[in-house]
N, C-alpha and C positions, 0 to 999 in steps of 0.2 A: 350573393349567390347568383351564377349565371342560370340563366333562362334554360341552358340546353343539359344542367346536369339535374334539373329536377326527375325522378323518378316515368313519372309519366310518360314523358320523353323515350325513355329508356325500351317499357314495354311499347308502343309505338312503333318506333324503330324495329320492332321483332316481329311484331304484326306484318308490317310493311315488308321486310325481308323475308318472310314466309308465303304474302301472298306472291312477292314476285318470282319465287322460286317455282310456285305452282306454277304460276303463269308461263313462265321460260319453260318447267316441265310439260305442259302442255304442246307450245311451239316446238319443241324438237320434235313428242310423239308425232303430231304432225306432220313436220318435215320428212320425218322416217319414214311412216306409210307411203309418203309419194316417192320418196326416191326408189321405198321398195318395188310401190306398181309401175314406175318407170323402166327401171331394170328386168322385171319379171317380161315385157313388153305385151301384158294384158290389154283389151282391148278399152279404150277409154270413153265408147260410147255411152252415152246415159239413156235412162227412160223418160225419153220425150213426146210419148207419143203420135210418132212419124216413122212413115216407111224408112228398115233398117234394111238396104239387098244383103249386106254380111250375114243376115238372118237366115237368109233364103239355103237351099241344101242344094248342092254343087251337081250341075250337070255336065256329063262325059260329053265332049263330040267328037261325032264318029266321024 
């Protein structure tokens, strides 16, 4: 009897192939939201805690 046709094996293998499909499902969702905030050309500042001027509201000069 080979080692790799026992049963065990078998469920294993299906385990293994399901987590990595989550995982790979995962990476795409990911990759997607970024390329989608790339494209939209939202702003990419984060909340750090530090003076933002984009924040500021725009003055006319006269």
């Amino acid at each position: 009897m080979r080692p790799d046709s026992h049963e065990i094996y078998a469920r294993r293998f299906s385990r293994n192939r399901g987590v990595g499909l989550t995982l790979g499902a995962v990476v795409v969702i990911i990759f997607a939201v970024t390329i989608v905030k790339l494209t939209n050309g939202q702003s990419m500042e984060g909340f750090d805690h530090t003076f933002r001027p984009s924040l500021l509201p725009k003055i006319e000069a006269n």
